[in-house]
C-alpha positions, 0 to 999 in steps of 0.5 A: 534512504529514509525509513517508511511505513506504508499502509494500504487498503485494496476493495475486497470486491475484485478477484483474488488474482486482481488483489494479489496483483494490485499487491505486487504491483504496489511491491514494484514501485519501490523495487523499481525505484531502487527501494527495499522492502524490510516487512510485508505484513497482510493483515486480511480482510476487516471491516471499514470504520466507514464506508469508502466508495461503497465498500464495506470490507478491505484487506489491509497490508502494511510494508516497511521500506527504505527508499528515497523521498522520489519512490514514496512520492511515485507511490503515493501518486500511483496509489491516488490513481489506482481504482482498486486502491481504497486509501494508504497512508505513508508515514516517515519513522524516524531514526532510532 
């Protein structure tokens, strides 16, 4: 299993019951796929560099994983699909 770390960035427009949702949701795909998450990190609210799909605001989240090539690419094509999913970034570390 590689080593991941995943961030990504929710609308801040929806309800907090659908935010957390979408979280955990995002959290299954790698437990689902036999994944582990290492660290939750909720970074809150901020505000974006740029508006994204009209959005001003989102709440960050960053996960370190370990799961196979397979559940990052699951991910990442579910968090391509997501509505309320405003952009992630997936990054590989490297073995220290």
């Amino acid at each position: 299993m590689n080593k991941y770390e995943i961030m990504f960035i929710v609308k801040t427009t929806m309800e907090e019951a659908k935010i957390k949702s979408t979280i955990e949701a995002m959290k299954k795909i790698i437990t689902d796929g036999k994944g582990k998450i290492v660290e939750v990190k909720e970074m809150g609210e901020r505000k974006l560099a740029y508006p994204i799909k009209k959005e001003l605001n989102g709440y960050y989240y960053v996960l370190k994983v370990e799961a196979s090539k397979e559940v990052i690419s699951e991910f990442d094509r579910r968090s391509l699909i997501d509505e309320s999913i405003l952009r992630h970034l997936i990054i590989r570390l490297d073995e220290e």
